[in-house]
N, C-alpha and C positions, 0 to 999 in steps of 0.2 A: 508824337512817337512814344509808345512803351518802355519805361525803362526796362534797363536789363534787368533789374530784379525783381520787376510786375512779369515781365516774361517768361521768366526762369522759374516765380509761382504758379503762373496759369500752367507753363507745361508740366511741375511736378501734380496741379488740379487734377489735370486730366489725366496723365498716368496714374493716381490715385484712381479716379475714376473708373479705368478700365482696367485698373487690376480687382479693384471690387466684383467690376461686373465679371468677369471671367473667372474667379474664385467663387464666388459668393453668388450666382443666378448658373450661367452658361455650362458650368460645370454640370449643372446637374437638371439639365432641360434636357431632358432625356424625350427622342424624337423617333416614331416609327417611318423609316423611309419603303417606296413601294415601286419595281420596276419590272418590268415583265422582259422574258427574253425568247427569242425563238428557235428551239433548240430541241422540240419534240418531233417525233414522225407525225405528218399532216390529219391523222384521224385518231390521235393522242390528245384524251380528257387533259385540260391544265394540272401543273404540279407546283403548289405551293411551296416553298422553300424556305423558310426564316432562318435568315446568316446574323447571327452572334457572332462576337470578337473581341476582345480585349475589354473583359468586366474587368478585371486589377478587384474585386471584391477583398473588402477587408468585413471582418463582424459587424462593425459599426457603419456598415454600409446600408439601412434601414428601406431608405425612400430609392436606391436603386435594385436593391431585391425584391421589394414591392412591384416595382415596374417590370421587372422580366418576370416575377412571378406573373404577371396579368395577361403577359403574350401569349399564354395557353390557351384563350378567349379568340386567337385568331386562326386556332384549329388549322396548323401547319399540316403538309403533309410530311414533312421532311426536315430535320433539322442541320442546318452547316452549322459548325464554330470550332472556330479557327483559331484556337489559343490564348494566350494572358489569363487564362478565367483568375486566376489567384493573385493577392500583393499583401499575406499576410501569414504566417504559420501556420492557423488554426481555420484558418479559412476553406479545409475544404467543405463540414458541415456550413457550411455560409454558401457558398457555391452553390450545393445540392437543395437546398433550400430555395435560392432565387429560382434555380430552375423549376425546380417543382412538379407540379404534370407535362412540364414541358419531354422532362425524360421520359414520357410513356409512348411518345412518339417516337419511330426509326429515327434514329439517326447518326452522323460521323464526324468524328474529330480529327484534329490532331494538334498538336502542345506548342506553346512559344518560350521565348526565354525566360517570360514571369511567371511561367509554369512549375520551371524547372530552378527560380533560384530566385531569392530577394527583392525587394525594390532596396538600390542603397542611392547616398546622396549624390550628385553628380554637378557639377557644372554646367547648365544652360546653357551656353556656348560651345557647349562637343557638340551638339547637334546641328552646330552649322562648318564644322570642318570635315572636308570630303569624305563621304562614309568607308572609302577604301583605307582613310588611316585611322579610324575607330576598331577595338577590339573590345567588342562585348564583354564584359564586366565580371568576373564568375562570385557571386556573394555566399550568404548561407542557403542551404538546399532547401526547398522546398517539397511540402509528400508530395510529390506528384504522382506520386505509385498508387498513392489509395486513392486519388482524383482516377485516376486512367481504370483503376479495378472496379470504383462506384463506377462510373460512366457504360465499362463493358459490361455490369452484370447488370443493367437494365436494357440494356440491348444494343447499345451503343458501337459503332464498329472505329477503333482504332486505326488510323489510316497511318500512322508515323514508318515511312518508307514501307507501303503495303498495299497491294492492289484488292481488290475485294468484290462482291456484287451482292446488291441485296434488293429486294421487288418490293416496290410502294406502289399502292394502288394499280396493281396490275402490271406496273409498268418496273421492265428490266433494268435495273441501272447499274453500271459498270463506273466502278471509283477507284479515287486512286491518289495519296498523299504523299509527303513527304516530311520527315521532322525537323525541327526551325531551320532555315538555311541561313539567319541570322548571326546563330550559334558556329556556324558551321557542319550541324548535325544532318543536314538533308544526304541520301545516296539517291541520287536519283539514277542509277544502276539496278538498282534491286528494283524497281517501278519501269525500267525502259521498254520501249518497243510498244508499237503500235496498239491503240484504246480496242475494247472491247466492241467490233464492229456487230456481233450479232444484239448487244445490248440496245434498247429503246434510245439510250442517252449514256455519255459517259462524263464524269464530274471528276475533277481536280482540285484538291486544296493542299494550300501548304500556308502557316500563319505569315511568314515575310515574305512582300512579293519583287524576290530578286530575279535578275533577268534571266539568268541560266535557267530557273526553274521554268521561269512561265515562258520562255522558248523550247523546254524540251516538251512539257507538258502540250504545245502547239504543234511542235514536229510531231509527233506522237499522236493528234489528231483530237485531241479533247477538243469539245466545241463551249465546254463549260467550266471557267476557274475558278475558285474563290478563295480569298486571301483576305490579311488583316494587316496590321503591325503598324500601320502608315500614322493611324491615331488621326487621316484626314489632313494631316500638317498640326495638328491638333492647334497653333495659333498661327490663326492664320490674317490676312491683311483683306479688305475690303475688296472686290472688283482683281486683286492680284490673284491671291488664293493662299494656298501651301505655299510656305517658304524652304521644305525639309520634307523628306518622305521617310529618311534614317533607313535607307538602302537605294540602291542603284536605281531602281523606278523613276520618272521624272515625276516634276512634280503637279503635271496639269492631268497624269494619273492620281493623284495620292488618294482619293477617294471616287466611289461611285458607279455605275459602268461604263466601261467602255474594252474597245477592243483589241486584242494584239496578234501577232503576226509577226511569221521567219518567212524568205524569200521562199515561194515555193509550195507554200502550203496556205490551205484554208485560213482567215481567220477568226481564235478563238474568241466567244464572248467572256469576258473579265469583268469579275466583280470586287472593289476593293471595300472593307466595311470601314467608316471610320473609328468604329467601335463604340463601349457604354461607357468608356473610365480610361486614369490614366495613373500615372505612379502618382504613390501617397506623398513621396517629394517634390511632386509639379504636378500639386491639383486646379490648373488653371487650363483652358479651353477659351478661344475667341476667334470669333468668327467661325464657327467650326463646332455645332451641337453633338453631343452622344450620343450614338444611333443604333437601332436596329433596324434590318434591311428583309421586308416581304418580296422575296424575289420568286415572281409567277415562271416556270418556265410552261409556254404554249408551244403550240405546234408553226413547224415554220412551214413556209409556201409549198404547195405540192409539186 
């Protein structure tokens, strides 16, 4: 038998171990994910979509601005991202840089709380006490004015509690956001009432995906949402998964597609991204790579 204190060193080994790997490899295996959905009128050319979400970019962010600078090479039709782009003051030149030619292409936003305010230090253990007794955080302010002003004046469409429609590749798309519901900033009052039925397709984002939203967004008849914030569980456990989604969502949601549904109504297709990055305070990721998500939407059965 092991004594106690040969055991007590293998277990801190291996804790050493996988904090290494998770700080120092996982964090920054940054991973292009690819899913198609079927969501277009039956004689609808496919629409590429690439969903960004939670880059947390700081300046000295090198080898992941590199990498989203490079997703321009997979000639989107369309761009989602769904908020965090920032975790640093001056960040937003860093931001517009990763993106790159990405912003020549349409596409729609809208902001999460690392948008709108700091990364500060936090306790690791808030994120496993019931999200209903967590109150998000309000730190120093971040621009996010001249983020939202670059972003619109390349053609970018603002979704933060705002409906809109804009045509990619012939085809009508009717959208429609809301701003963080994390924060508590979502109205999804100013967005209600039934999706743009003469539209090709109609798209839903909001960066947290809480349940109110993605049920109204469902009654409402969107057949397309996409959202972020989940971070994936960002550490997650083998064969288990997510342990924390850090909002009401479960957690065999926390990332990827899948679908949701109110009694009554269609259900929507849901896309959760697990993101590129995470707070400059908890840059660790396991079991749970950075991601960015090619989401093909096709035409579905006739």
């Amino acid at each position: 038998m092991p004594s106690a204190r040969a055991t007590t060193l293998g277990l801190a080994t291996v804790g050493a171990a996988g904090l290494t790997y998770a700080a120092g490899y996982e964090v920054r295996a940054f991973t292009l994910r690819e899913v198609s959905v079927p969501v277009l009128p039956p004689d609808a050319e496919p629409l590429r979509v690439l969903h960004l979400s939670d880059l947390h970019l700081t300046p000295r962010q090198s080898k992941k601005q590199a990498w989203v600078r490079a997703l321009a090479g997979l000639r989107p039709d369309l761009i989602v991202n769904t908020g965090d782009n920032m975790a640093h003051l001056e960040a937003v030149p860093t931001v517009l840089d990763a993106l790159g030619e990405l912003l020549d292409v349409p596409g729609v936003f809208v902001f999460g709380s690392n948008d709108y305010f700091a990364p500060t230090l936090k306790n690791p253990a808030r994120y496993l006490i019931p999200w209903r007794k967590i109150k998000p955080p309000k730190s120093a302010p971040l621009p996010w004015r001249d983020l939202r002003d670059a972003f619109v004046a390349r053609g970018w469409l603002d979704l933060s509690n705002r409906r809109d429609r804009l045509k990619v590749n012939g085809l009508e798309l009717a959208v429609a956001g809301v701003d963080d519901p994390h924060l508590g900033y979502d109205r999804l009052s100013d967005v209600a009432g039934p999706a743009d039925s003469e539209a090709d397709v109609a798209i839903a984002l909001a960066h947290a995906p809480y349940l109110r939203v993605l049920d109204a967004f469902n009654r409402d008849l969107y057949p397309m949402i996409f959202a972020g914030h989940t971070h994936g569980g960002q550490l997650c456990l083998p064969v288990v998964g997510a342990l924390v989604t850090n909002c009401d969502l479960d957690t065999g949601r926390a990332k990827g597609l899948h679908q949701h549904q109110t009694a009554g109504h269609p259900a929507s297709w849901m896309h959760v991204s697990a993101g590129l990055g995470t707070s400059p305070t908890a840059p660790f990721r396991f079991c749970c790579r950075p991601e960015a998500t090619l989401v093909t939407l096709t035409p579905s059965a006739a």
